[in-house]
PDB file as gemmi writes it, atoms N, CA and C in Angstrom:
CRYST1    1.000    1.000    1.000  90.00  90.00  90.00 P 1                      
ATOM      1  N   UNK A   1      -4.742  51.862  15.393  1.00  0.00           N  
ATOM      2  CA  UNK A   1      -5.248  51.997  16.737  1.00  0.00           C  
ATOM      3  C   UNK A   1      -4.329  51.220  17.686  1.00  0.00           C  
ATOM      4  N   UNK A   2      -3.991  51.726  18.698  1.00  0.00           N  
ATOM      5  CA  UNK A   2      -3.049  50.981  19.537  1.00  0.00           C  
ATOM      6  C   UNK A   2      -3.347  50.384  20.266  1.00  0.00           C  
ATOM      7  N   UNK A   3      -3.064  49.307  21.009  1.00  0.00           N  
ATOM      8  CA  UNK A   3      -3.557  48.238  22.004  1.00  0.00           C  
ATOM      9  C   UNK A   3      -3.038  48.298  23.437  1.00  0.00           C  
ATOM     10  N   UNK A   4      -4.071  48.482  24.130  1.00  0.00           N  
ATOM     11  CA  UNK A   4      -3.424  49.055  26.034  1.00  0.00           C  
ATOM     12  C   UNK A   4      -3.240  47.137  26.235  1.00  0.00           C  
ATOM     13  N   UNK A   5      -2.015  46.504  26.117  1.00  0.00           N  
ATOM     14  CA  UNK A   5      -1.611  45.078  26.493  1.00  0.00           C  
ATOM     15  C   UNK A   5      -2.117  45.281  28.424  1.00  0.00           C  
ATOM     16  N   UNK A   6      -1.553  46.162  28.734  1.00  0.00           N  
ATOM     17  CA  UNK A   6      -1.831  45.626  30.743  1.00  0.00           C  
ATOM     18  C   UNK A   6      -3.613  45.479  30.715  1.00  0.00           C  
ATOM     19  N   UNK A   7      -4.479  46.263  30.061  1.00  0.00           N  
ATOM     20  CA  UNK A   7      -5.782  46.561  30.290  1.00  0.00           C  
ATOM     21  C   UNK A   7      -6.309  45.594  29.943  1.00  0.00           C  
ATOM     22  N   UNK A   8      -6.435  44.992  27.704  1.00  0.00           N  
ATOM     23  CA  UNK A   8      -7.091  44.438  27.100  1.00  0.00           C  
ATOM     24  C   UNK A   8      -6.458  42.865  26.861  1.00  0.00           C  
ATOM     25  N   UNK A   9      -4.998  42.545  27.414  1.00  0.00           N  
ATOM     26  CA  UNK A   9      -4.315  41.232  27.150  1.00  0.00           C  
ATOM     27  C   UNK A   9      -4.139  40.458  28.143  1.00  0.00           C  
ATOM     28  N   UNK A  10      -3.275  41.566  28.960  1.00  0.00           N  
ATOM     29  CA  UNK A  10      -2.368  41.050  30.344  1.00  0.00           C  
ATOM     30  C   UNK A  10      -3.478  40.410  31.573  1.00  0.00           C  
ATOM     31  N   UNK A  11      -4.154  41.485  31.733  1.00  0.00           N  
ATOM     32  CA  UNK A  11      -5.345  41.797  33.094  1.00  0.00           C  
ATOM     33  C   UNK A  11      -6.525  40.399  32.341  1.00  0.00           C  
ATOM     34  N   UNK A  12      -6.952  39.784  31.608  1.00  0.00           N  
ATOM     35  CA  UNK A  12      -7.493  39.241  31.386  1.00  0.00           C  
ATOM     36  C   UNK A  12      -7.087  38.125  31.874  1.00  0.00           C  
ATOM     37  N   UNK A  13      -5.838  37.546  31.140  1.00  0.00           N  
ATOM     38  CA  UNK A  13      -4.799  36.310  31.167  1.00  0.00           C  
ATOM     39  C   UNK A  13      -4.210  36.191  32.957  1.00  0.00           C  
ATOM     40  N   UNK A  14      -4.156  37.179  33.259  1.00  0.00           N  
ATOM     41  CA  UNK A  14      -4.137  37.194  35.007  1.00  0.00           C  
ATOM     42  C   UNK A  14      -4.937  36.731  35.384  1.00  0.00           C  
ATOM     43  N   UNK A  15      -6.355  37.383  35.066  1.00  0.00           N  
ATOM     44  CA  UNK A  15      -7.123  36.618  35.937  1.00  0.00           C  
ATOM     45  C   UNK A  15      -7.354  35.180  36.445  1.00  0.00           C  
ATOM     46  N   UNK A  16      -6.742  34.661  34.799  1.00  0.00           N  
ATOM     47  CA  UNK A  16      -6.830  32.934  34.943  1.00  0.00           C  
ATOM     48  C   UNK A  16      -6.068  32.869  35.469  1.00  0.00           C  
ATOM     49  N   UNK A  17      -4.355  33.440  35.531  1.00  0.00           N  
ATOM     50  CA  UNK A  17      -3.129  32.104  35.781  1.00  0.00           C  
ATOM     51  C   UNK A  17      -2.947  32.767  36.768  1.00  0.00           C  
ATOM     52  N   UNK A  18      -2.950  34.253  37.445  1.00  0.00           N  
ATOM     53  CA  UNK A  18      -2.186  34.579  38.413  1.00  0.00           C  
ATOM     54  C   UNK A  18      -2.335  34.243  39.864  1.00  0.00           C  
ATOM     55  N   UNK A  19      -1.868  34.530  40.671  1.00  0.00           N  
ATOM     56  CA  UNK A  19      -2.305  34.122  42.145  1.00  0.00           C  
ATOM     57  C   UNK A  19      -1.515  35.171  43.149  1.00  0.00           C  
ATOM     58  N   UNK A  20      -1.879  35.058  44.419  1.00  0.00           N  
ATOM     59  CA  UNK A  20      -1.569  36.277  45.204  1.00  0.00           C  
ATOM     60  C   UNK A  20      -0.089  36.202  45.600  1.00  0.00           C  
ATOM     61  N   UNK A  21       0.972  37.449  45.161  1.00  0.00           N  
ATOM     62  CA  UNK A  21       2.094  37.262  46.248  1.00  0.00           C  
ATOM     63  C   UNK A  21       2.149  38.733  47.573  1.00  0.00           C  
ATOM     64  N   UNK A  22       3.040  38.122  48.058  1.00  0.00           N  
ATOM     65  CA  UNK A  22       3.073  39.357  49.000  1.00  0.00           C  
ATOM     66  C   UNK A  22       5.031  40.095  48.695  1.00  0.00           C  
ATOM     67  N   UNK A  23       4.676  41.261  48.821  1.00  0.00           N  
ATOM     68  CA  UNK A  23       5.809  41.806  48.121  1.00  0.00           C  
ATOM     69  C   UNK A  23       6.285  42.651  49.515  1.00  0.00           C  
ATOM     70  N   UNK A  24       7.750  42.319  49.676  1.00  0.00           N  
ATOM     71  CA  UNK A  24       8.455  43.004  51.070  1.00  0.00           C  
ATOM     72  C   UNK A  24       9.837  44.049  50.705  1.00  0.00           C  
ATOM     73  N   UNK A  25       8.865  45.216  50.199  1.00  0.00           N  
ATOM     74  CA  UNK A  25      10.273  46.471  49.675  1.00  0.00           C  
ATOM     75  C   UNK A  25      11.417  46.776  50.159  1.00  0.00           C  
ATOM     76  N   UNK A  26      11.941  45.567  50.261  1.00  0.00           N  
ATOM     77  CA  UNK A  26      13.124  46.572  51.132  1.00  0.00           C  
ATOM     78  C   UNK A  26      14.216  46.971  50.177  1.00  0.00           C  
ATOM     79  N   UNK A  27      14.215  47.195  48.578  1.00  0.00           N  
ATOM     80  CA  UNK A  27      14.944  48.309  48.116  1.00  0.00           C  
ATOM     81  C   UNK A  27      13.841  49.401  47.695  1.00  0.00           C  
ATOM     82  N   UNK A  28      13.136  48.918  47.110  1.00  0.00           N  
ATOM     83  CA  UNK A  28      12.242  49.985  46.218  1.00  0.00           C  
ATOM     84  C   UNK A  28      11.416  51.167  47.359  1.00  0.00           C  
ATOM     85  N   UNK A  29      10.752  50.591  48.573  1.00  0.00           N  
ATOM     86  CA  UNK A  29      10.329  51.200  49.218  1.00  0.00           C  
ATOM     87  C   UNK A  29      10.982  50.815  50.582  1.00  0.00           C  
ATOM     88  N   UNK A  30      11.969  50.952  51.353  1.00  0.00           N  
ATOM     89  CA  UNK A  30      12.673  50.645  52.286  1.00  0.00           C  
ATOM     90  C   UNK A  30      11.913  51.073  53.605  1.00  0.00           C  
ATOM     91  N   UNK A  31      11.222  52.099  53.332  1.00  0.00           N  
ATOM     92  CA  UNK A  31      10.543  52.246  54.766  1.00  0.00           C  
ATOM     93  C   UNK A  31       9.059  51.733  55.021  1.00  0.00           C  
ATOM     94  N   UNK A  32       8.477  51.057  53.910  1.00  0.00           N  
ATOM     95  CA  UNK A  32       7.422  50.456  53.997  1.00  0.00           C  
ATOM     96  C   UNK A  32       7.377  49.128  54.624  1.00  0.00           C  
ATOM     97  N   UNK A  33       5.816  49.157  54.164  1.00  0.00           N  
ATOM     98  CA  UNK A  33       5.767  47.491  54.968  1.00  0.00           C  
ATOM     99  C   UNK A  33       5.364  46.738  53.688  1.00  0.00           C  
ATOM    100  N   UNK A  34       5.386  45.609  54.183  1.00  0.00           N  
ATOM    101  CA  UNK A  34       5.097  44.322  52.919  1.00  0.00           C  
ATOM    102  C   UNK A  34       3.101  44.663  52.752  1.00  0.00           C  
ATOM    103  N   UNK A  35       2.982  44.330  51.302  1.00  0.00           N  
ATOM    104  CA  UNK A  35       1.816  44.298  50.426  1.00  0.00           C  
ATOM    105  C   UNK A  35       1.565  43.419  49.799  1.00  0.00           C  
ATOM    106  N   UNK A  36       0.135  43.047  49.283  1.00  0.00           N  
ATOM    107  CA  UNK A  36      -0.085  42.277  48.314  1.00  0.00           C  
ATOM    108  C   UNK A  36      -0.238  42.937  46.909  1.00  0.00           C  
ATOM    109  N   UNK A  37      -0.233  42.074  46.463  1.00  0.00           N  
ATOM    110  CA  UNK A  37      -0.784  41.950  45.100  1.00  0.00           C  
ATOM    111  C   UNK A  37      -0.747  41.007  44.406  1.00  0.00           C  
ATOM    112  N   UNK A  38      -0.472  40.531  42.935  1.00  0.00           N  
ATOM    113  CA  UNK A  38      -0.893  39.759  42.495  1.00  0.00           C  
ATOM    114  C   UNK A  38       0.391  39.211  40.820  1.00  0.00           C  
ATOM    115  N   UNK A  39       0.837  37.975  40.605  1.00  0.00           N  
ATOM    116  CA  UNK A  39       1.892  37.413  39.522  1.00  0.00           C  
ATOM    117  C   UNK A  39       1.385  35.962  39.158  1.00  0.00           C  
ATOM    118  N   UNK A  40       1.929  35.666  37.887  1.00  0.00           N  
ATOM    119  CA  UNK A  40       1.942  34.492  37.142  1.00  0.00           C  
ATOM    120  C   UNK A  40       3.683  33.945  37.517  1.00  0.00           C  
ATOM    121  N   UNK A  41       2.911  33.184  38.114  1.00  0.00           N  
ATOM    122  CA  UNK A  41       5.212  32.388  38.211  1.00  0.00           C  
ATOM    123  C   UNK A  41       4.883  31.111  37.613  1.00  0.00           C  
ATOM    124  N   UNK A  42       5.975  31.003  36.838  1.00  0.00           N  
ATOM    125  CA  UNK A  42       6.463  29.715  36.309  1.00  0.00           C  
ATOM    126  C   UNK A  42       7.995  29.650  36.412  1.00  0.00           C  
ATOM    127  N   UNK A  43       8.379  28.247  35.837  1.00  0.00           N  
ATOM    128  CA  UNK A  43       9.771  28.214  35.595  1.00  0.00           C  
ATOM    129  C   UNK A  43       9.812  27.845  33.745  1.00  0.00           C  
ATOM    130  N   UNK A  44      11.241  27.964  33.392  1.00  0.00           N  
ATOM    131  CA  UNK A  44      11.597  27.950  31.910  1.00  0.00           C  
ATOM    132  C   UNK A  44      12.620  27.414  32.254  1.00  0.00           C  
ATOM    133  N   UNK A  45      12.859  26.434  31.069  1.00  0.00           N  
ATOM    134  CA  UNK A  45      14.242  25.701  30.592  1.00  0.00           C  
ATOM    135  C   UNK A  45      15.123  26.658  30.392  1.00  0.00           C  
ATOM    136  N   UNK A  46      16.493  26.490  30.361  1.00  0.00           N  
ATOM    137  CA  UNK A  46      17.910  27.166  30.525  1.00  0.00           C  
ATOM    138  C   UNK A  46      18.868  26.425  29.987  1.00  0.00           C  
ATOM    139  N   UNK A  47      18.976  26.058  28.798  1.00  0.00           N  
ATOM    140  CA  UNK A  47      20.176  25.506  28.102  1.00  0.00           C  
ATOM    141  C   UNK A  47      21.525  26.055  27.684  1.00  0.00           C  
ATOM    142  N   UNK A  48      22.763  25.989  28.014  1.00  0.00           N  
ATOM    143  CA  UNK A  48      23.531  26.812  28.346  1.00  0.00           C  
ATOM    144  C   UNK A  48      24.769  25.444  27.185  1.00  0.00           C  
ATOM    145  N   UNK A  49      25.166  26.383  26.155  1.00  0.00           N  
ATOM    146  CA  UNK A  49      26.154  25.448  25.024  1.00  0.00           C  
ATOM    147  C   UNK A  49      27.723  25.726  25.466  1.00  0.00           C  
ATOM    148  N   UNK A  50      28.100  24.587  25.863  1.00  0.00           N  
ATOM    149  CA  UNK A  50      29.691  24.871  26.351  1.00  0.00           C  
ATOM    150  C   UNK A  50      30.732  25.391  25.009  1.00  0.00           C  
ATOM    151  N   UNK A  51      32.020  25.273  24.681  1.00  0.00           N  
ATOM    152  CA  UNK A  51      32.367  25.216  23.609  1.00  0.00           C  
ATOM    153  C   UNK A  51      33.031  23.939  23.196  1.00  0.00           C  
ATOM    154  N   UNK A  52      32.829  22.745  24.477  1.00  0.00           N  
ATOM    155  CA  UNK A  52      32.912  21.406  24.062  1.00  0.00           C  
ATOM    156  C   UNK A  52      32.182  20.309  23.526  1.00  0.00           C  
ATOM    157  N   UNK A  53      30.767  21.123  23.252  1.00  0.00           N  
ATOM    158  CA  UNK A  53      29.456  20.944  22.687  1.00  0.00           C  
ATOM    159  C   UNK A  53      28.589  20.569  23.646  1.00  0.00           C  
ATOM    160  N   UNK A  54      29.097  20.136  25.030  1.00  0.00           N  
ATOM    161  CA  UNK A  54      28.076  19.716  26.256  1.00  0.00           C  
ATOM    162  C   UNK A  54      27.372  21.095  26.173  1.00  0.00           C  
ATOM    163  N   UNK A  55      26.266  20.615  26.897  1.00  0.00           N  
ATOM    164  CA  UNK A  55      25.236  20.968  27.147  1.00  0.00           C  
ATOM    165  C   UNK A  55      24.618  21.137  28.661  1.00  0.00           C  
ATOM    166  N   UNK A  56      24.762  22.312  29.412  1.00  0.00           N  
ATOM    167  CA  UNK A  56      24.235  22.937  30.785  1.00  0.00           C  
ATOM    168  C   UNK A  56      22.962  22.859  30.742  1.00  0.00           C  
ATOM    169  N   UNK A  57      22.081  21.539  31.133  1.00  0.00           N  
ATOM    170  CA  UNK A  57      20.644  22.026  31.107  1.00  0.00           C  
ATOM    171  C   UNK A  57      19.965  22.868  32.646  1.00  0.00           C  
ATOM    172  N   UNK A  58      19.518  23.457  32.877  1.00  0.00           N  
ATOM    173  CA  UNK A  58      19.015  24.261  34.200  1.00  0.00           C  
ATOM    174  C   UNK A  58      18.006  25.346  34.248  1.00  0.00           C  
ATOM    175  N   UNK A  59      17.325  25.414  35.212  1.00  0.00           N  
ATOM    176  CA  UNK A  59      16.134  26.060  34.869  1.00  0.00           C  
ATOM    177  C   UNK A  59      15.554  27.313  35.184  1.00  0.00           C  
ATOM    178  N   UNK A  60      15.157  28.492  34.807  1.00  0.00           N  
ATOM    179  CA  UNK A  60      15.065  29.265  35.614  1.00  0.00           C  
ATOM    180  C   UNK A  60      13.440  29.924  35.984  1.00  0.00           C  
ATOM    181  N   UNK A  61      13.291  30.677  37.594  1.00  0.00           N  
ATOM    182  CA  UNK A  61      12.011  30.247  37.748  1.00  0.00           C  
ATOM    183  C   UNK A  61      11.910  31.920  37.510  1.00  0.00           C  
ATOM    184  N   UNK A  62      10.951  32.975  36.931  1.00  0.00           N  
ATOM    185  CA  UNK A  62       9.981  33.511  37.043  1.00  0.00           C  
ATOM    186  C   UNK A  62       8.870  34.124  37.595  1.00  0.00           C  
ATOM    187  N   UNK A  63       8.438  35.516  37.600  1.00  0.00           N  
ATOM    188  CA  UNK A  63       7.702  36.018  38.134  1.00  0.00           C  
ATOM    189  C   UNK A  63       7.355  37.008  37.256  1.00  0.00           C  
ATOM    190  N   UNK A  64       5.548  36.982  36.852  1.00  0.00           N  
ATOM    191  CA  UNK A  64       5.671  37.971  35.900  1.00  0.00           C  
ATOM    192  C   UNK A  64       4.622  39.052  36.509  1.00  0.00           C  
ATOM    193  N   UNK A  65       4.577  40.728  36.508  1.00  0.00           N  
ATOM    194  CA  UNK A  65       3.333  41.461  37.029  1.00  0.00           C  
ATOM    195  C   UNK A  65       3.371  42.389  36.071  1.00  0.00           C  
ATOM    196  N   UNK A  66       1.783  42.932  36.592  1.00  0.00           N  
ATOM    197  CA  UNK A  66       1.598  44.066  35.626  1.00  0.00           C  
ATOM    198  C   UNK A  66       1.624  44.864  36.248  1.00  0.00           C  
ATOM    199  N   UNK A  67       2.402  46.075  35.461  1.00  0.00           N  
ATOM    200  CA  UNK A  67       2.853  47.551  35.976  1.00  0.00           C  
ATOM    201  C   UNK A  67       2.302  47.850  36.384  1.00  0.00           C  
ATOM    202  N   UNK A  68       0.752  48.272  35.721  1.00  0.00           N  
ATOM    203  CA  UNK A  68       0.045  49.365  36.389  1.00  0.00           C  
ATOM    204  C   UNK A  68      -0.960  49.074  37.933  1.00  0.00           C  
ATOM    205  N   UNK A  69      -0.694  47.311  38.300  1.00  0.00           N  
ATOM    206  CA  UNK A  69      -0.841  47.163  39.384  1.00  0.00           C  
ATOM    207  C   UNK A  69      -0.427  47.790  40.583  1.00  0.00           C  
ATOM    208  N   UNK A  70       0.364  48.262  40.422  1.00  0.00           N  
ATOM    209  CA  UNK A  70       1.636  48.592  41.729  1.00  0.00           C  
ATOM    210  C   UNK A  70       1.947  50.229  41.226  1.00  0.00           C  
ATOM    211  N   UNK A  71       1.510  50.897  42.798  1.00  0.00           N  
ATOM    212  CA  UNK A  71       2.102  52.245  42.826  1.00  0.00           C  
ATOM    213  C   UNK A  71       3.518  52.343  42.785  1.00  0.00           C  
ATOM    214  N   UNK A  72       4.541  51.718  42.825  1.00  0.00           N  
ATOM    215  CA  UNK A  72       5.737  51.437  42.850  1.00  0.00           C  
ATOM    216  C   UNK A  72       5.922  50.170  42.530  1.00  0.00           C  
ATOM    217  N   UNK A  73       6.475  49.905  41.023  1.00  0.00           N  
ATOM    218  CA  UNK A  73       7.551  48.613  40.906  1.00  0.00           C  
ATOM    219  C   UNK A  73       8.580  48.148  41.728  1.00  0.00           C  
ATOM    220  N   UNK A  74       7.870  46.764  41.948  1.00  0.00           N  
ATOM    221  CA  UNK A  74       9.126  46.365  42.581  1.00  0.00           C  
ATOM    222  C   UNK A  74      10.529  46.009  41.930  1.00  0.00           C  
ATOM    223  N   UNK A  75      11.681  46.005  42.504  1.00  0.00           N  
ATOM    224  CA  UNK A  75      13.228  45.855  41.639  1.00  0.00           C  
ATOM    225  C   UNK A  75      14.085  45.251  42.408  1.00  0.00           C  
ATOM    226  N   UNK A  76      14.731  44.825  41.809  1.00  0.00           N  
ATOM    227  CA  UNK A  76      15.929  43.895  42.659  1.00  0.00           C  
ATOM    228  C   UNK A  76      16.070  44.068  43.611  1.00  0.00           C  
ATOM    229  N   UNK A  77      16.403  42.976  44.619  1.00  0.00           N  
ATOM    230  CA  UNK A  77      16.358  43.279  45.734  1.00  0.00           C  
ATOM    231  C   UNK A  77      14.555  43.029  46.586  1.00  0.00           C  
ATOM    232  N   UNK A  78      14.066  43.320  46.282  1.00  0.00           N  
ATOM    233  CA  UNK A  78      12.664  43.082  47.026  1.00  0.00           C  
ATOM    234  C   UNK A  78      12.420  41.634  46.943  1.00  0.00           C  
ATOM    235  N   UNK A  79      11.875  41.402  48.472  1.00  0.00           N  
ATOM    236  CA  UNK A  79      11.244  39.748  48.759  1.00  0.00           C  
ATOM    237  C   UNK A  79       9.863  39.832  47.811  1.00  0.00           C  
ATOM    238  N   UNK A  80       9.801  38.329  47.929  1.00  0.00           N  
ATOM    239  CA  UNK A  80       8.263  38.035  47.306  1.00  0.00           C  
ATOM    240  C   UNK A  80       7.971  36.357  47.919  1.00  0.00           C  
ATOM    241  N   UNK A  81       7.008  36.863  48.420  1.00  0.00           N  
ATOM    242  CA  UNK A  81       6.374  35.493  49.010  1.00  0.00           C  
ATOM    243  C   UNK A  81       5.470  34.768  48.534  1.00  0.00           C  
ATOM    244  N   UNK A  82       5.421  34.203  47.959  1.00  0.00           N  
ATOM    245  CA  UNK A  82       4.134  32.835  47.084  1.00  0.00           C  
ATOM    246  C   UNK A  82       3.104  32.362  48.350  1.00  0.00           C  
ATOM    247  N   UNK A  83       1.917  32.557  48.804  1.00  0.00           N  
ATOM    248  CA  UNK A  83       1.598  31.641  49.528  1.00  0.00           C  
ATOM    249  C   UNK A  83       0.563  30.774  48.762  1.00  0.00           C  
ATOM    250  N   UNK A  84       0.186  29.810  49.449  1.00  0.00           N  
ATOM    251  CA  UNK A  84      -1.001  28.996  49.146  1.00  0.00           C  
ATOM    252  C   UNK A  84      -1.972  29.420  48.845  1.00  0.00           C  
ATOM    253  N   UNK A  85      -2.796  29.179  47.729  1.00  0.00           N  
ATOM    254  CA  UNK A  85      -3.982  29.345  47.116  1.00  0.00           C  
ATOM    255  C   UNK A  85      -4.854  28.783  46.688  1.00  0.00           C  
ATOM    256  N   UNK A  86      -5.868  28.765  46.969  1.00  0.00           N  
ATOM    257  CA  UNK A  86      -7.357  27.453  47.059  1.00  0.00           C  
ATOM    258  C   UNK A  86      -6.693  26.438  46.982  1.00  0.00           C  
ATOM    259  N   UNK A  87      -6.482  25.447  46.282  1.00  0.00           N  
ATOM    260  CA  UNK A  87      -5.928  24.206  46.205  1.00  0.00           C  
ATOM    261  C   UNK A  87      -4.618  24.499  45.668  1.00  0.00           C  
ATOM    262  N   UNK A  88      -3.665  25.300  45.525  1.00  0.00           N  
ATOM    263  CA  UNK A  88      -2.604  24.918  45.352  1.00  0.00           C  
ATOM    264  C   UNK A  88      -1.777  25.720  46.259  1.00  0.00           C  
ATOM    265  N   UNK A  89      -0.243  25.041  46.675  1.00  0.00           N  
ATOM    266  CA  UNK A  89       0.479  24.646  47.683  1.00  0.00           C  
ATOM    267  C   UNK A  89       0.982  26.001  47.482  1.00  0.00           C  
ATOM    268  N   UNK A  90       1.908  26.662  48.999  1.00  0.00           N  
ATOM    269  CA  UNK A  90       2.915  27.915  49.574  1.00  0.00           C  
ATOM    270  C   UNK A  90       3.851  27.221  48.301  1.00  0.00           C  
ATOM    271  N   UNK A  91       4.231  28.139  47.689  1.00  0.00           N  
ATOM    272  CA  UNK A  91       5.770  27.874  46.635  1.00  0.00           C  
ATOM    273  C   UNK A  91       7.064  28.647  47.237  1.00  0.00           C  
ATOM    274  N   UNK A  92       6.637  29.722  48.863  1.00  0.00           N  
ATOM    275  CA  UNK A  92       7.588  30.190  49.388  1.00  0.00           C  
ATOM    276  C   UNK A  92       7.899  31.518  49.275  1.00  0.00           C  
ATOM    277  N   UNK A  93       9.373  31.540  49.740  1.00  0.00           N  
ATOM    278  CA  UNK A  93       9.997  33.247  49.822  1.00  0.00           C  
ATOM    279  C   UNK A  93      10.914  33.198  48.788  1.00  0.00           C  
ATOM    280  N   UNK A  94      10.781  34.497  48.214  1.00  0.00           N  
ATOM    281  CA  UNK A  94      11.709  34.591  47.040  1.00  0.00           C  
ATOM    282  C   UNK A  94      12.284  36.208  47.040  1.00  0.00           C  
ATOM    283  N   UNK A  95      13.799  35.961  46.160  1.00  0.00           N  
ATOM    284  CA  UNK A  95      14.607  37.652  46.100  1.00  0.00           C  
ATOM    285  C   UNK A  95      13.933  37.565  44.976  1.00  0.00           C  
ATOM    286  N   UNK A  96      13.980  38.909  44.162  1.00  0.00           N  
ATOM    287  CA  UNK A  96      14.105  39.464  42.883  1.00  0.00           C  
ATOM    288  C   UNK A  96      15.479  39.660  42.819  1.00  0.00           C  
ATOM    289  N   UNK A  97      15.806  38.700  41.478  1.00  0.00           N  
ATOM    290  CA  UNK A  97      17.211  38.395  41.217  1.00  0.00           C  
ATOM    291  C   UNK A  97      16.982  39.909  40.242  1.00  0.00           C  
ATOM    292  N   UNK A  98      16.184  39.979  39.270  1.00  0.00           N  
ATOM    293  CA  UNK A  98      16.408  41.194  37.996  1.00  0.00           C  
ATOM    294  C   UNK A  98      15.258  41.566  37.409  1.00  0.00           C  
ATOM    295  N   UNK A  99      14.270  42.602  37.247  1.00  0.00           N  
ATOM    296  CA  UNK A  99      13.412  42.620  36.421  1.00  0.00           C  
ATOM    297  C   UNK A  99      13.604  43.348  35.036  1.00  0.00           C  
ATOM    298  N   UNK A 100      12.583  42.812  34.101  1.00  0.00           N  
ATOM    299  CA  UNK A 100      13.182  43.415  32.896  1.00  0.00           C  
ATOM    300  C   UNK A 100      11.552  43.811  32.394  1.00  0.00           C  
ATOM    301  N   UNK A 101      11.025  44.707  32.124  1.00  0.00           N  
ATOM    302  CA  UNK A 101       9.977  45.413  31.051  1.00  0.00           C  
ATOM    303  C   UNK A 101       9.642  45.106  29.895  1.00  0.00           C  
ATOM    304  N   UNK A 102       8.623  44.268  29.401  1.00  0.00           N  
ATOM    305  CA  UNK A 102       8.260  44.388  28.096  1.00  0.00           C  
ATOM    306  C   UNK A 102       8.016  45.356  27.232  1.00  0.00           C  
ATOM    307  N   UNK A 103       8.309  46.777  27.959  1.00  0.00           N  
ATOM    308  CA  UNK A 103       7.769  47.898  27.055  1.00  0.00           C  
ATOM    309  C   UNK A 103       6.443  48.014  26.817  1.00  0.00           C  
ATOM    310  N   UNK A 104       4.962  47.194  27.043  1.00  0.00           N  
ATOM    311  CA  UNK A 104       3.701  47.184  27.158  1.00  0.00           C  
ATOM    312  C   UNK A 104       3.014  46.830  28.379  1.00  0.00           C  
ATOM    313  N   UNK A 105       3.835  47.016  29.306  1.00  0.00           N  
ATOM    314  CA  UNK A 105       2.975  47.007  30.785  1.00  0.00           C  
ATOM    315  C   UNK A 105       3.153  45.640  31.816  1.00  0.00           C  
ATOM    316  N   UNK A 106       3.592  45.011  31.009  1.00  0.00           N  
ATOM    317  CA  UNK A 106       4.322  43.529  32.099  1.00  0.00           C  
ATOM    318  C   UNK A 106       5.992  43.821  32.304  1.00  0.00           C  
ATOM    319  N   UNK A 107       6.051  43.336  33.773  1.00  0.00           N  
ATOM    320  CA  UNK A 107       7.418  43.162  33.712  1.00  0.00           C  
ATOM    321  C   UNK A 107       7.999  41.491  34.339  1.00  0.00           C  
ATOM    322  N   UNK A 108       9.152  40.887  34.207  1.00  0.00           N  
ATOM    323  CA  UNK A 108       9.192  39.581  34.228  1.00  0.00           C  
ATOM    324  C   UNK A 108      10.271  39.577  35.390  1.00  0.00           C  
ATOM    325  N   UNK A 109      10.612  39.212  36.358  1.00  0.00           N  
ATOM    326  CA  UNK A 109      11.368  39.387  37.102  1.00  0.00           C  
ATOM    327  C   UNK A 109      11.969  37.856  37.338  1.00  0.00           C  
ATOM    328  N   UNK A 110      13.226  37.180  37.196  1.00  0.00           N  
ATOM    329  CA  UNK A 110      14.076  36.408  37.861  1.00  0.00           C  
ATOM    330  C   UNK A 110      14.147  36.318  39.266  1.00  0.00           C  
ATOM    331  N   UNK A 111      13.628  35.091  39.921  1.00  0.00           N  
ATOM    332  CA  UNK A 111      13.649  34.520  41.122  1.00  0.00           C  
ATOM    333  C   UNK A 111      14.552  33.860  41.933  1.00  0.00           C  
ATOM    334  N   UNK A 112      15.246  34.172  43.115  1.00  0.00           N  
ATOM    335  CA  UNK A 112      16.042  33.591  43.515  1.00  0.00           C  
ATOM    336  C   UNK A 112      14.971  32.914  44.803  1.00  0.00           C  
ATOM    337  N   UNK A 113      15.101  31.588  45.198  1.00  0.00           N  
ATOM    338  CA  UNK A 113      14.247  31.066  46.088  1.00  0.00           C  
ATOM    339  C   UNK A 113      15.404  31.415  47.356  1.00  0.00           C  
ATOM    340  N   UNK A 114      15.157  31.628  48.457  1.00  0.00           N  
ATOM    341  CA  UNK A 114      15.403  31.921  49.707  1.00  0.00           C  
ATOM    342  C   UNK A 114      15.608  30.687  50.275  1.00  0.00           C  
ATOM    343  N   UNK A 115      16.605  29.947  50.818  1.00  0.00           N  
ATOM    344  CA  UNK A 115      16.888  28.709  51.348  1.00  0.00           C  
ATOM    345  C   UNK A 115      16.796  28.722  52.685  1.00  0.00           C  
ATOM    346  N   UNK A 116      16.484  28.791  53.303  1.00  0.00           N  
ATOM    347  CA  UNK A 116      16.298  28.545  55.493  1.00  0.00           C  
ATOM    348  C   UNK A 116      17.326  27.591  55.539  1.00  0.00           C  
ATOM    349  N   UNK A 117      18.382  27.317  56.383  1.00  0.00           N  
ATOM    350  CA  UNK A 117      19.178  26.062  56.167  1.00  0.00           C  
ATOM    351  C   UNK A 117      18.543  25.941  58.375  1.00  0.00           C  
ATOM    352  N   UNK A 118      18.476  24.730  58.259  1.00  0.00           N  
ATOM    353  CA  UNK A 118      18.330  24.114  59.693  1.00  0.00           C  
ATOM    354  C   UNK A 118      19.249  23.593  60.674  1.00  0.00           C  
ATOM    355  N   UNK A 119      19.256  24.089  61.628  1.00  0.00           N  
ATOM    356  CA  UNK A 119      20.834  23.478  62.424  1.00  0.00           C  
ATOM    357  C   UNK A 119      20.829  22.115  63.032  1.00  0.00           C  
TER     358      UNK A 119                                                      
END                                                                             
């Protein structure tokens, strides 16, 4: 018997960790306007082995959704905005550096944070 992961795994485990982003198409849907919906972001360690045996430690941050949320996946190139949620803090504007598919209904997308520089 096969297991629907977005329905009976994913959509559950969302409910606890995820929180609202707002998603601004400007590749996937270029003539639209920005939407919500809903991701689990974290960051992950990034250890990177030179061939002098040092060691690149650095981190990379994450965004994970479920497919069948979204009439259109978002893909590289599209903003994503973190805002504030009950008690926890705006984490900001972000690119989609790359998304990649688990093949069962999540996809994980690489975050580039958006820097404002001030004059």
């Amino acid at each position: 018997m096969a297991i629907d992961f977005a329905t009976q795994v994913y959509s559950p485990a969302f409910n606890v960790f995820a929180r609202p982003i707002v998603v601004t198409p400007l590749k996937s849907q270029p003539s639209q306007s920005s939407y919500t919906g809903r991701g689990v972001y974290s960051t992950q360690a990034l250890d990177i082995a030179a061939e002098d045996a040092s060691v690149f430690s650095d981190q990379v941050t994450i965004l994970d959704v479920i497919e069948i949320e979204f009439s259109v996946i978002p893909i590289q190139g599209d903003l994503v905005s973190i805002p504030a949620d009950g008690g926890l803090p705006a984490l900001g504007d972000f690119e989609l550096a790359d998304g990649k598919t688990n093949g069962g209904g999540q996809t994980t997308y690489n975050l580039r944070k958006i820097m404002v520089s001030k004059p």
